[in-house]
Residue, then its C-alpha position, 0 to 999 in steps of 0.5 A: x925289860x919287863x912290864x907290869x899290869x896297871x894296878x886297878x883303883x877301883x873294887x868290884x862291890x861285895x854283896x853285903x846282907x846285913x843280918x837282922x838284930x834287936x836292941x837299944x841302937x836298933x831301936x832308936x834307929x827305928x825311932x830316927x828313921x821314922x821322924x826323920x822321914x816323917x818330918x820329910x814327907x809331911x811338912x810340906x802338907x803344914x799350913x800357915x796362915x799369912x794372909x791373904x796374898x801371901x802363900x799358905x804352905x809353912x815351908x816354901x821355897x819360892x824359887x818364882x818370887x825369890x821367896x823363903x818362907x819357913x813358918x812365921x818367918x821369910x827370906x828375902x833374896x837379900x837377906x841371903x845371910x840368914x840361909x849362910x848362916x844357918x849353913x855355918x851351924x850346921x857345919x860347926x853341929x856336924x863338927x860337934x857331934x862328930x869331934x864328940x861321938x863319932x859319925x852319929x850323922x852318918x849312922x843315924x841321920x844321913x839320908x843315905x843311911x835312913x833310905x838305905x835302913x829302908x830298902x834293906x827292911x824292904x829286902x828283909x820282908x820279901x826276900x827273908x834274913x841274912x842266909x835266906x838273902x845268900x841263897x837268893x843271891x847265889x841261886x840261878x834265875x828261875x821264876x821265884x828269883x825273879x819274882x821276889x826280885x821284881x816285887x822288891x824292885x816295884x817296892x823300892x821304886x814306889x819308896x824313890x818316887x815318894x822321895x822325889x815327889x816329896x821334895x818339888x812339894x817344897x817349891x810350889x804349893x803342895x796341894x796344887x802340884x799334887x792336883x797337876x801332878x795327878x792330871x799331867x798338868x805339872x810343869x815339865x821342871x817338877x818331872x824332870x826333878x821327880x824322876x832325877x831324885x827318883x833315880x838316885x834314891x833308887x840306885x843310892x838306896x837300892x844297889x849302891x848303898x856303903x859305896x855312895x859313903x866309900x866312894x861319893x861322900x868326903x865325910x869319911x876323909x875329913x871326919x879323921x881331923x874331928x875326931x881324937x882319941x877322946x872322942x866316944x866312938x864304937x869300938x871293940x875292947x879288945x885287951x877284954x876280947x883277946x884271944x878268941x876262941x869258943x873255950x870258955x876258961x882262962x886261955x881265951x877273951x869273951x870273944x867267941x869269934x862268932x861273927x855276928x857283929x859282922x854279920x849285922x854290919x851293913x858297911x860289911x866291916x869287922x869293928x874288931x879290926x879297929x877304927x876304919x873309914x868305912x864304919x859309920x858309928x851306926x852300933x848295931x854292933x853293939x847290940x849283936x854283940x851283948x846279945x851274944x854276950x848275954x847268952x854265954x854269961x859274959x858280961x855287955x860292952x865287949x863292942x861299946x861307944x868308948x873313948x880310945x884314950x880309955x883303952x890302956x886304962x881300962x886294961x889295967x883295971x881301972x874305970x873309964x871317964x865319966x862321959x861328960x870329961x869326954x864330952x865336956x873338953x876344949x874342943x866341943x865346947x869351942x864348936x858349941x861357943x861358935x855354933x851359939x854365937x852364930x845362932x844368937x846372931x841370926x835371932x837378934x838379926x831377925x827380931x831387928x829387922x825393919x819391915x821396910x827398906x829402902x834403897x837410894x840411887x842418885x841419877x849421876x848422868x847428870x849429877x845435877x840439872x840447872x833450871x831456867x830459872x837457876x833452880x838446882x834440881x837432882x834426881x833420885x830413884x828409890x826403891x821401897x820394899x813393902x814386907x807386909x802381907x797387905x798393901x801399904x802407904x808410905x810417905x816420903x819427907x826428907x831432912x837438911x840443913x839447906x831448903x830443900x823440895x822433894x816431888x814424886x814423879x807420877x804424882x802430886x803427893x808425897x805418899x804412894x801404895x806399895x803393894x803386899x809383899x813387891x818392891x816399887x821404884x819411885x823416881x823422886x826430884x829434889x829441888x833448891x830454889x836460887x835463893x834456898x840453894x848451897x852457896x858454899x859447898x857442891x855436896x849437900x848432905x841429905x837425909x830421905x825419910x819413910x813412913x808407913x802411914x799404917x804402923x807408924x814405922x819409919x825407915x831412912x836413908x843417907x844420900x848427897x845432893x850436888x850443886x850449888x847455887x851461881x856466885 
């Protein structure tokens, strides 16, 4: 009986030097990767004047007051639905861009591709292009090895203590944090954020790069259900390429095997293989590429965002589909359909909504309560939720077909100041005199109305008021 070594599931990782290339996708990759990490280290430096009880920083997440905060508008904890919906378009956005081009969020807008495209700058300027980076990596440890490595390393962590800096901005007030940060007076969450998320990108960015996409991201997996064959992705035209070879006549492609669209590759694929997991779309391929070609005479677009259903055709020497039939088709228009419904709902929910609510929570141990002198009174807790940066009063009245009298616990008035930007319970007592009290019926419907006394806006709920009088 014979026994067999248990295969291994997981591949050591090969070193991958991506070489340095020019060209239109290089380029706007330079351009996203600016905005986006310009985007993410500035906006929480934004000011927004709200009031003056309420915080001035445009995009804040207070997690201490259950607040969000995102320039004119706020979140309250139960209005949770408008951060679900904006998580459902992102999904269904990510579902279109990819169903239409590919993995574009991976190869241009996914942290992990913009912080990697960083590092690997940072590599290049102190370690040198693709052989200078060979060298250096098969070269024994002698005081240069370790002083290019330590002084990319120090670079590196001064770029992962950046990420993770910026990100506790976005809980508290920036330039406060900042100021404590700088004086260790933080408190003890900031740190233990800054230096998880500082770890990671370091790591992620540094060591682990394609692998967190091989290994830790689902995206690879589900993205073969978004796309199909008329989605515009990078692709190598291979009935053009085909056979390779370094003659230049009739016996061989345009493909002179020259590797440089692998060579630049920093997942470290040969796009000529054909589609794969492992390629995020990100086209410097393709700038390789028709470099490549310019220089031996051929013409551009032997690597190419192109549509696979444009293959055969193109191969019999007829031209590809406009893009817009790629782009335009039942399926991203169904993504584009959802993703604007959603979105138009999300508007027309926040430009409704009130600026007060109110909650009404009948007392039921007892229902009701009989008074000497057959009064029927129930008791009521209600909750009011002032959304002003200032405080507020507001007038409690109520309506019904019964006579019916409303009393506020604490005070002889039917108003009280609810504070900026708080919630306030209000214990309330509505009464029937024996004469005024339901004789027919042990639920009354009843109607609490509220009014703020500033704007003149008014809010209402519908409650029952239980009991009826003797017979």
């Amino acid at each position: 009986m014979s026994s067999t070594e248990p295969q291994s599931l997981y591949a050591a990782r090969e070193p991958i030097f991506p070489r340095r290339v020019k060209g239109y996708y290089r380029n706007l990759k330079w351009w996203v990767m600016a905005v986006t990490l310009g985007i993410y280290y500035l906006t929480p430096w934004i000011r927004w004047d709200r009031g003056p009880n309420l915080p001035d920083q445009a995009v804040l997440i207070d997690m201490a007051h259950r607040r969000f905060y995102f320039f004119w508008i706020e979140i309250w904890p139960h209005e949770f639905y408008f951060v679900a919906g904006l998580l459902i378009m992102a999904g269904l956005g990510l579902f279109l861009f990819t169903s239409a081009l590919g993995r574009v969020w991976c190869g241009y807008t996914c942290p992990q591709t913009v912080w990697t495209d960083l590092f690997i700058l940072v590599e290049r300027w102190i370690e040198g292009d693709r052989n200078a980076r060979v060298r250096l990596w098969k070269a024994k440890w002698d005081f240069r090895k370790w002083r290019l490595r330590v002084t990319k390393w120090a670079v590196w962590l001064v770029i992962a203590l950046a990420t993770g800096g910026a990100w506790v901005f976005y809980f508290a007030d920036a330039p406060t944090l900042a100021r404590d940060l700088v004086t260790f007076q933080a408190p003890s969450i900031a740190w233990a954020t800054i230096a998880v998320l500082t770890a990671t990108t370091f790591v992620f960015g540094g060591f682990m790069r394609e692998q967190v996409c091989n290994y830790m991201c689902p995206w690879p997996r589900i993205q073969a259900a978004m796309m199909d064959p008329e989605t515009l992705t990078v692709a190598y035209r291979d009935w053009r390429g085909e056979p390779r070879g370094k003659k230049h006549d009739n016996t061989t492609g345009d493909c002179i095997d020259c590797m440089a669209c692998v060579n630049v590759c920093p997942a470290g694929i040969d796009i000529r293989d054909g589609q794969q997991m492992e390629c995020i779309t990100c086209a410097l391929c393709i700038d390789a590429c028709d470099d490549i070609m310019a220089k031996i005479g051929k013409p551009r677009g032997l690597i190419d965002y192109l549509a696979l259903s444009d293959q055969e055709g193109e191969a019999a020497g007829q031209p590809p589909k406009p893009i817009w039939q790629h782009v335009l088709r039942f399926r991203t228009m169904l993504y584009t359909g959802l993703w604007a419904l959603i979105g138009f709902g999300l508007v027309f929910a926040l430009f409704i909504r009130a600026d007060i609510e109110m909650t009404v929570s009948p007392v039921r141990n007892p229902t009701f309560v009989t008074l000497s002198d057959g009064t029927i009174r129930n008791i009521y807790d209600i909750r009011l939720l002032n959304k002003n940066g200032d405080d507020r009063e507001f007038h409690l009245s109520l309506t019904s077909d019964e006579i019916l009298r409303i009393e506020l616990e604490g005070t002889a008035e039917r108003s009280i100041t609810v504070p900026a930007n708080e919630t306030m319970l209000q214990r309330v007592y509505v009464s029937a005199r024996p004469g005024d009290a339901p004789a027919t019926a042990d639920r009354t419907d009843l109607r609490f109305w509220v009014e703020d006394l500033t704007s003149g806006e008014r809010a209402h709920k519908d409650t029952i008021f239980n009991g009826r009088a003797a017979q």
